[in-house]
C-alpha positions in Angstrom: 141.7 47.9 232.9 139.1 47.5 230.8 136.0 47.6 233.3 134.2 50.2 235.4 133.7 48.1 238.1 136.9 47.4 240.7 136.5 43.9 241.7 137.7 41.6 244.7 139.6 39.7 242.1 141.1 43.4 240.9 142.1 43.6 244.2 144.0 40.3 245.0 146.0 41.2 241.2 146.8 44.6 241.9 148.8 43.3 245.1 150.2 40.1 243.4 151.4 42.8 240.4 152.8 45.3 243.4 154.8 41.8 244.8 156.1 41.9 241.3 153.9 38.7 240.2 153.6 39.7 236.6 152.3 36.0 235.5 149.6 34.0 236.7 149.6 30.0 236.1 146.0 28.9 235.4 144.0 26.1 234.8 140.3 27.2 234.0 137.0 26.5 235.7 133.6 27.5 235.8 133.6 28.2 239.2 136.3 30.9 239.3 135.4 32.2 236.3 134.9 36.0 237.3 138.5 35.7 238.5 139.9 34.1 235.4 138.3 37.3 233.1 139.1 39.4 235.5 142.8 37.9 235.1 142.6 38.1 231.3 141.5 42.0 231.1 144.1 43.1 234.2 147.0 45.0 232.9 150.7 44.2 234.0 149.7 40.3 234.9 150.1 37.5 232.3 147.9 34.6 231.9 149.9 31.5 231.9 148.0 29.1 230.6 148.7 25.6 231.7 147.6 22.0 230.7 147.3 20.4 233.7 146.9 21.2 237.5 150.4 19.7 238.1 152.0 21.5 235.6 150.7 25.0 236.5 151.5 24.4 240.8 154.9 23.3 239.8 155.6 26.2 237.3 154.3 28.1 240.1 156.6 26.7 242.8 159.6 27.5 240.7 158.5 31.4 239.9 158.1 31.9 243.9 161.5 30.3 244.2 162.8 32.7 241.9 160.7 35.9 242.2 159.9 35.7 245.9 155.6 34.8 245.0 153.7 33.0 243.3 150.3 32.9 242.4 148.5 29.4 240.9 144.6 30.1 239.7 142.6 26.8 239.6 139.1 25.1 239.5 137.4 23.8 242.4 137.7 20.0 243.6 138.7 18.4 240.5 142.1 21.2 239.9 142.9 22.2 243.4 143.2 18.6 244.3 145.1 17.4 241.3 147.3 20.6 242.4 147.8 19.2 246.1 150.7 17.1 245.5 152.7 20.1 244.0 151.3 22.4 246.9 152.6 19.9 249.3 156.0 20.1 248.0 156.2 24.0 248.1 154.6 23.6 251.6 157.8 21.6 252.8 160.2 22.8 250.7 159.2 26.9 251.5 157.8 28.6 248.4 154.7 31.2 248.8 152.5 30.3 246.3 149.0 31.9 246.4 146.7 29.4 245.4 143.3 30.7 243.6 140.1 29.2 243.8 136.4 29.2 243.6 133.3 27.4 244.9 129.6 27.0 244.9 128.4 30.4 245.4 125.0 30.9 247.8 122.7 30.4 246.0 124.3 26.5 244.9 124.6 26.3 248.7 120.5 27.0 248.9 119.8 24.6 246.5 122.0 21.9 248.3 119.9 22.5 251.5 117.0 22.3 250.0 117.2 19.4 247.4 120.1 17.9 248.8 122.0 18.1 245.7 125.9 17.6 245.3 126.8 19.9 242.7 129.8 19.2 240.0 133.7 19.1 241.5 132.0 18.7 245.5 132.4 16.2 247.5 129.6 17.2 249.2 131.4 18.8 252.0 131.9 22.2 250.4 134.5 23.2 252.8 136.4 19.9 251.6 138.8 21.7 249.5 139.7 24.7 252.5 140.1 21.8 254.8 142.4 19.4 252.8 144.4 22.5 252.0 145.1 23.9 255.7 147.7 20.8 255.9 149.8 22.5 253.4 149.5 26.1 253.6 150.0 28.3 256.8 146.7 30.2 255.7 143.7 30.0 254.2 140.3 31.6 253.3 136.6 30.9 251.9 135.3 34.2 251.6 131.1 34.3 251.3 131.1 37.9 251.0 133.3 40.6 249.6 132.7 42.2 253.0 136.3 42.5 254.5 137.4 40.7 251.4 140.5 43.4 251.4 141.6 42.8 254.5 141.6 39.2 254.5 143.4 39.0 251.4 145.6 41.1 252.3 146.3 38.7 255.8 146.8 35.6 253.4 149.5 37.4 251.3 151.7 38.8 254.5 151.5 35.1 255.8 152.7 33.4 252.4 155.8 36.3 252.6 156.6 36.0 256.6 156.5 32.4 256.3 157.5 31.8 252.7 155.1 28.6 252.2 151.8 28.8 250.4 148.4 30.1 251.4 145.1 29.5 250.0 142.2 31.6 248.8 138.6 30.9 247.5 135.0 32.4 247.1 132.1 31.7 246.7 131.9 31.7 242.8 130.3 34.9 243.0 131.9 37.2 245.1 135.2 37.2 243.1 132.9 39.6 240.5 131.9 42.1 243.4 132.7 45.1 244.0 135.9 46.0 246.2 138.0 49.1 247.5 141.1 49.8 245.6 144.4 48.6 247.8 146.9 51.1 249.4 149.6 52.0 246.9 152.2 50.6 248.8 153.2 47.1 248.9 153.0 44.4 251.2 155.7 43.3 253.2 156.5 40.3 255.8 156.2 40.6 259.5 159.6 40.9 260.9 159.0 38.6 264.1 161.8 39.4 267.0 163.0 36.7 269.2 162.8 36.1 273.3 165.5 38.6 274.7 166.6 36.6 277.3 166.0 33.3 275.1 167.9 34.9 272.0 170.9 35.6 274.5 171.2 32.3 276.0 171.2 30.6 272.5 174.0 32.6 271.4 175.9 32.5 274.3 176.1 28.8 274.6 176.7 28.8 270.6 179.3 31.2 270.9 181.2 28.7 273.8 180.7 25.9 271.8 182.0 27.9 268.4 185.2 29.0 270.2 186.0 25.8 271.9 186.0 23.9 268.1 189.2 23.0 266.3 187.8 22.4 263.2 184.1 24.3 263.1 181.7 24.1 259.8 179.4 26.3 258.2 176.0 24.4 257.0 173.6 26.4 254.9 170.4 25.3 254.1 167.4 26.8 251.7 165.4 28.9 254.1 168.7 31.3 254.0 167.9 32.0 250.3 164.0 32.0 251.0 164.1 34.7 253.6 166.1 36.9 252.0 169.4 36.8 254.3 172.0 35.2 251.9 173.9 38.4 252.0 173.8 38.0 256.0 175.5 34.4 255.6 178.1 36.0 253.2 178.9 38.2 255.6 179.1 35.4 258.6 181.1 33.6 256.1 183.7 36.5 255.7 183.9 37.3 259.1 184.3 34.2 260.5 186.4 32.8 257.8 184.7 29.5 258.6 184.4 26.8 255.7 181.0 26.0 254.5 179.0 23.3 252.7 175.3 23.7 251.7 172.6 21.0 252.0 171.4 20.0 248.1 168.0 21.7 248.2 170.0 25.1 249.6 172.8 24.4 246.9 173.0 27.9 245.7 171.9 29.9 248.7 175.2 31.6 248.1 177.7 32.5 245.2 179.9 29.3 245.3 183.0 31.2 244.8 185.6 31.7 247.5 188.3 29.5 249.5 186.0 28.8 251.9 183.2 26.7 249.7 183.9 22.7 250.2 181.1 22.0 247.5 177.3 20.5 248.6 176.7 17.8 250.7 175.0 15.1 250.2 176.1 12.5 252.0 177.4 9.7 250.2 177.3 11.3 246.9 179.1 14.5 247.8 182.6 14.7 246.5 185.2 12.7 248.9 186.8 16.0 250.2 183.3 17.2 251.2 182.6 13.7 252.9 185.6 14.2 254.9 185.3 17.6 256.2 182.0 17.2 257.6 182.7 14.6 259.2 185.8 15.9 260.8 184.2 18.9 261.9 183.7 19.1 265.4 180.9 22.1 265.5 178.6 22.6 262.5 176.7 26.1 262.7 173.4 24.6 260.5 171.4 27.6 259.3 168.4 27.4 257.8 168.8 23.8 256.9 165.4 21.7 256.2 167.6 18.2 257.6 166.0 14.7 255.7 166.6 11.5 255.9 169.1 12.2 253.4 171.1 13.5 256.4 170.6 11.0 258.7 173.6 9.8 259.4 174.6 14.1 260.4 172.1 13.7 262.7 172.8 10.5 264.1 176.7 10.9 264.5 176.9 14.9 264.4 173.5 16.0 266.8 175.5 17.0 270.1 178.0 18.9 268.2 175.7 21.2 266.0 174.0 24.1 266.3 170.9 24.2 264.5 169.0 27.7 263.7 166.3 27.4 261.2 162.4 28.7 260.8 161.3 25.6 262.7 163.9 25.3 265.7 167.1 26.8 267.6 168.8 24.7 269.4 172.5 24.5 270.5 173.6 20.4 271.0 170.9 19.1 272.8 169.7 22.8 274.4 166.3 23.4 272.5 165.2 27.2 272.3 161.4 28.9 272.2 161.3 31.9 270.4 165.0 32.7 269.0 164.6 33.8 265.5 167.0 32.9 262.5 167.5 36.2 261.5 167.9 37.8 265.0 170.7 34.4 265.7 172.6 35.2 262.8 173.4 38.7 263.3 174.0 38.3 266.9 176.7 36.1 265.6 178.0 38.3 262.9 178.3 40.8 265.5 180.2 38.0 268.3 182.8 37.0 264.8 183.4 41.3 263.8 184.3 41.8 267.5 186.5 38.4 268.2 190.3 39.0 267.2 190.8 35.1 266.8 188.4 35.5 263.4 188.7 35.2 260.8 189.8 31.9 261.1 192.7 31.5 258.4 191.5 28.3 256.8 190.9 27.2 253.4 188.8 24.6 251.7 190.5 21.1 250.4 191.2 21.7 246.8 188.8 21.8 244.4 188.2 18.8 241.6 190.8 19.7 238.9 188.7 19.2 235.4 187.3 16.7 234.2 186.9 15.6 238.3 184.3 14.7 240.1 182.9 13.6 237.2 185.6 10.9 235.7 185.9 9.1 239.1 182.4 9.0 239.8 181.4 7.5 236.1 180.3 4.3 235.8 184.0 2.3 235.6 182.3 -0.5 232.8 182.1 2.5 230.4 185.7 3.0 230.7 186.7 1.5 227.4 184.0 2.9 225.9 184.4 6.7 225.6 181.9 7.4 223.3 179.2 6.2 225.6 177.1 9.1 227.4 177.4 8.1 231.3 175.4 10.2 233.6 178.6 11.6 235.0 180.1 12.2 231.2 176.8 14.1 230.4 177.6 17.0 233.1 181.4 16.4 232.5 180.7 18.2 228.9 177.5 19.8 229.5 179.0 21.9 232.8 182.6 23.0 230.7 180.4 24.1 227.5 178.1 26.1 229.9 181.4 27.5 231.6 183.9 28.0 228.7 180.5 29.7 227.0 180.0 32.1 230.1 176.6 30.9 230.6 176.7 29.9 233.7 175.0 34.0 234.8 172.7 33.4 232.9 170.8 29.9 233.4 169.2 28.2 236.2 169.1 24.6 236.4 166.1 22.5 237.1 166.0 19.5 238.9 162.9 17.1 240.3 164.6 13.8 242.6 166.8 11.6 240.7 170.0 10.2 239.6 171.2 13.1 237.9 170.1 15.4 240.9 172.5 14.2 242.8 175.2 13.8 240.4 174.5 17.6 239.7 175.4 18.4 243.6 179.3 17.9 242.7 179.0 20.6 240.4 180.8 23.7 241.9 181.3 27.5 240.8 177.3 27.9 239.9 175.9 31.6 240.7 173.1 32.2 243.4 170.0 31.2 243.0 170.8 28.9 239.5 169.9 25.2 240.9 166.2 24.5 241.6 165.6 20.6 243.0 163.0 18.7 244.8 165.6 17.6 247.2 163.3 17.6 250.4 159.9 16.4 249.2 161.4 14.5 246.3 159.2 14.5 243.7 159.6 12.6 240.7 158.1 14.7 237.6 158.7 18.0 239.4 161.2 19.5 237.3 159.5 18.9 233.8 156.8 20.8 235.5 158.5 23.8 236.9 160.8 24.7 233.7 158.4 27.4 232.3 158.0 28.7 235.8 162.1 29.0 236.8 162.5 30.8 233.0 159.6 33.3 233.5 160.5 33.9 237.7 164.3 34.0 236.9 164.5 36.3 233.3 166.8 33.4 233.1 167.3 30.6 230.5 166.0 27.1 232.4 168.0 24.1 231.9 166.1 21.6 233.0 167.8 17.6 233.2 164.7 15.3 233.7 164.8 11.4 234.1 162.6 9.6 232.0 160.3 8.6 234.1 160.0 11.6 235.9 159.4 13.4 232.6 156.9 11.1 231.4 154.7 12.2 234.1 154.3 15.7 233.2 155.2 15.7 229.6 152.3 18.0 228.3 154.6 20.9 230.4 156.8 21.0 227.1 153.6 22.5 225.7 153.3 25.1 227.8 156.9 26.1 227.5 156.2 25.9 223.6 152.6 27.6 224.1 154.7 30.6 225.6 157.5 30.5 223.2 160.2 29.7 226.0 163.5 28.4 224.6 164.1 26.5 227.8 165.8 22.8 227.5 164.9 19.8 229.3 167.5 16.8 228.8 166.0 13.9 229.1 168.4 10.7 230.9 166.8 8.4 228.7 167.7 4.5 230.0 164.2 3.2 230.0 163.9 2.5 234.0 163.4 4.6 237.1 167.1 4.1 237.9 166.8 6.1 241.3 164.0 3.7 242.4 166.0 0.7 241.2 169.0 1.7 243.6 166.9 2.0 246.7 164.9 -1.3 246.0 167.7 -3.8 245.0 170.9 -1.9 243.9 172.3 -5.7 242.3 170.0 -5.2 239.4 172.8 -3.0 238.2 175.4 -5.7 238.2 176.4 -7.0 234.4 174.7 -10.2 233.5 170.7 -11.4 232.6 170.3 -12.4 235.8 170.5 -9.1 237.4 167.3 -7.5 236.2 165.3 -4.9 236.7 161.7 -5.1 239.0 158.9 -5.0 236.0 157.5 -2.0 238.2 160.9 -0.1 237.1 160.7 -0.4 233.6 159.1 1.9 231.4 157.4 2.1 228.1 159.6 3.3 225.0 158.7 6.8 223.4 159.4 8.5 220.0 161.0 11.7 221.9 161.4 13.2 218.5 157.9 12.8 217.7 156.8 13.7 221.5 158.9 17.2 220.5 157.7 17.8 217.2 153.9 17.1 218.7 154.4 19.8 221.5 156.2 22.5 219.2 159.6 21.6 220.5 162.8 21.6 218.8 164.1 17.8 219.4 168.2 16.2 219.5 168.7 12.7 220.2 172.4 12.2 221.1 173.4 8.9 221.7 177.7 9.5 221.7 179.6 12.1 223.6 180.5 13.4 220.3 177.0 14.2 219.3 176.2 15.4 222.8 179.2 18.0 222.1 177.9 18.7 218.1 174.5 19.4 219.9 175.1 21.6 222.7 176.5 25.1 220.4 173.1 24.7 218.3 171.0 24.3 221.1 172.6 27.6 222.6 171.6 29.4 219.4 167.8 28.6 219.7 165.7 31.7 221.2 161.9 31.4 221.0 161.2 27.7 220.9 161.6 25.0 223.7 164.4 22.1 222.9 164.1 18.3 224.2 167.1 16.4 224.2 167.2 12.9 224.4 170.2 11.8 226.3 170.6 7.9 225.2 172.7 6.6 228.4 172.7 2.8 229.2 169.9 1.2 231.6 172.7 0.1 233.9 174.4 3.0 233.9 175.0 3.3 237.6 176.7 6.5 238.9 179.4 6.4 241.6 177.3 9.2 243.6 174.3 6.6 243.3 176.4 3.7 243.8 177.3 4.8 247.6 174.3 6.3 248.6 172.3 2.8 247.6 174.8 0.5 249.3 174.8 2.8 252.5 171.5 2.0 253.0 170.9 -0.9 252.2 168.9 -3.2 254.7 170.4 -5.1 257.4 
């Protein structure tokens, strides 16, 4: 480090670099300017540089989900609550990100009292930004003074780890700059909160009755098993039991999806039939760590009395809730009960797995049929998913997804490593994925493959900057059909049908865009492909690229409609 002086913003980097946060996504301020050049002179930490506050929260969202933390540095007012819909998301969807501000300092806070000024970025509640952000963190600070600055800082980070969701931090503008004790060498860690004995005991006991009495029991992991560290636990509950298993589609991944016990992802109607059919046969479903949506309603609605839910937020076995049981604690107690039982491991296998080119012939859009060259939504992951495969690149990308069409199309795909598919699958934001490209490449060491809908990527285009700006040779595909198709299904699903009288809602229609020019703008390499031949031409030289982003267009028809979409819209469609 450059500068005599060890600061409170020296401080708060040298733990985020001892968490192994060696990047830092910033939009700059005047405000939080003694922590921006204290960033920019601290060795080990890169400055991310971002070009919007979405684009630097969600990058940070998808390096927490891949590194384990996060750390997002942004101005007061105007940035932090541009960032809030981003912070949301990694609220519900648990990712730690530390989120960095600054505000008037002291002497601004004089001058208010005395003129009765409102000073740039304020609403004039200057505690407006601490108290909009305690709804979507599960800590947060304003520190006046560097006074105990350490030790509050060092409370913030433990809470982002024990509870994997993210914190907020500000100062006034000047205390960032002031002087601060250097931190313990050793790292920070999570609390390891035990459960209830007795509470703990009765949970699994009753599980364990309900377990043994099933004919046909299910595994259900959700994301919080990846988040808290304990996929090698569910492995091992997996193995033991011999119990088949499904994921939801934001913990798709929590595990290796290799084995005879993997079904494939569920979601709902656009899971793959055998998936569908299995779940609902089952008659006990261990969830663990599931974050349940609406997108499982109809699991909770027909399946409640016969699961047995564990996650961060509740235990509860049928309709049996229980205080105080921890996830962690609950799983081991039942690795222990399936190690000890001679009737497991059950000696089951999963239905057989789609033979290529399944799920993804099926499931395309059957008015395409005659027409092979046309790129289908289905078609693009039917060739995109073998070159990645017969390639061996599967180790070595992860896969980027915000809500839409081709999200859930992407939850029949089967064999992926842990870890490798990112989605906005609870909070469902459009846009997200665009966003957090540069941050899944630089968390993971990985190459991000991101496959954005149009509209979605139209939000947060300017992120193909960043990517270029920090010569990432990430990919975003673009599903270009020129309408939010997702939106369209859940609004009137007949706008799909053939014929000019079926149209789309004006409010689903986008604006056309030069992508080529858009990628040549942002320092991009740019494809169009408009057939499944030049999809397949374009994919080898798009693997050769190394230090330079690549947009894709993928040209698929507006009323393209995959199968996957086609049931989930028609299920719920209003009475």
């Amino acid at each position: 480090m450059s500068r005599q002086t060890f600061t409170v913003a020296d401080y708060l980097l040298t733990r985020l670099l001892q968490l192994k946060v060696t990047d830092v996504f910033q939009i700059p301020g005047d405000y939080v300017k003694h922590f921006t050049q204290a960033l920019e002179n601290f060795d080990g930490i890169n400055t991310i540089g971002a070009v919007n506050e979405l684009d630097a929260s969600y990058a940070a969202d998808a390096y927490a989900r891949t590194r384990g933390l996060a750390a997002v540095s942004l101005q007061y007012g105007v940035s932090t609550f541009s960032a809030l819909n981003a912070v949301a998301g990694a609220y519900v969807e648990r990712s730690p990100i530390v989120v960095i501000s600054a505000c008037p300092g002291a002497d601004m806070r004089n001058q208010t009292n005395m003129y009765g000024m409102i000073f740039h970025h304020s609403t004039g509640n200057l505690d407006a930004d601490q108290n909009v952000f305690k709804n979507v963190t599960v800590a947060s600070e304003t520190l006046s003074t560097s006074v105990g600055a350490a030790e509050k800082i060092d409370a913030l980070l433990i809470a982002a780890l024990t509870h994997q969701r993210p914190v907020y931090i500000a100062c006034y503008k000047e205390v960032w700059g002031e002087a601060c004790p250097r931190p313990a060498a050793t790292p920070l860690k999570a609390q390891r909160i035990h459960s209830e004995t007795l509470a703990l005991e009765n949970a699994v006991e009753l599980a364990w009755s309900q377990i043994t009495a099933a004919k046909k029991p299910l595994i259900f992991a959700g994301v919080e098993v990846l988040r808290f560290g304990l996929s090698k636990l569910l492995q091992k509950i997996i193995d033991a039991s011999g119990m088949l298993y499904t994921t939801t589609t934001l913990g798709k991944t929590v595990v290796d999806e290799v084995g005879e016990q993997f079904i494939g992802t569920y979601a709902d109607q656009a899971s793959i039939a055998n998936v569908i059919t299995t779940v609902e046969d089952a008659d006990c479903i261990i969830s663990l760590g599931t974050i349940l949506t609406d997108d499982y309603l109809w699991l909770m609605e027909n399946k409640y009395p016969q699961m047995i839910q564990s996650s961060i937020g509740q235990m509860r076995v049928g309709y049996f809730q229980y205080e105080g049981v921890m996830m962690q604690d609950f799983m081991e107690a039942l690795l222990k009960r399936f190690q000890k039982a001679k009737a497991y491991p059950l000696k089951v296998k999963a239905p057989a797995k789609p033979v290529y080119p399944e799920p993804w012939i099926s499931n395309s859009d059957a008015r395409w049929n005659d027409k092979p060259e046309v790129i289908t939504y289905n078609r693009f992951f039917q060739h995109t998913m073998k070159f990645l495969q017969d390639q061996k690149m599967m180790d070595d990308i992860v896969m980027v997804y915000g809500v839409s069409s081709a999200m859930y199309v992407a939850s029949n795909a089967m064999g992926m490593k842990q870890g490798s598919y990112i989605s906005s699958a609870a909070w469902q934001c459009i846009g997200f994925e665009t966003g957090a490209t540069s941050g899944a490449q630089l968390g993971s060491g990985k190459r991000a493959l991101t496959i954005a809908g149009d509209g979605g990527f139209m939000m947060v285009c300017q992120s193909l900057s960043t990517l270029a700006r920090n010569n990432l040779n990430s990919v975003i595909f673009v599903m270009s059909n020129g309408v939010y198709a997702i939106e369209q299904v859940y609004v009137d699903i007949t706008a799909f049908e053939a014929g000019p009288q079926h149209k789309f809602d004006s409010f689903d229609i986008l604006p056309k865009w030069d992508y080529m020019a858009l990628a040549q703008a942002f320092g991009a390499k740019g494809f169009r492909v408009e057939t499944v031949d030049e999809l397949k031409r374009a994919l080898p030289l798009i693997k050769k690229i190394k230090s330079q982003p690549v947009l894709v267009e993928v040209c698929i028809p507006e009323k393209d409609l995959p199968q996957q979409m086609a049931r989930l819209g028609n299920e719920t469609l209003p009475v």
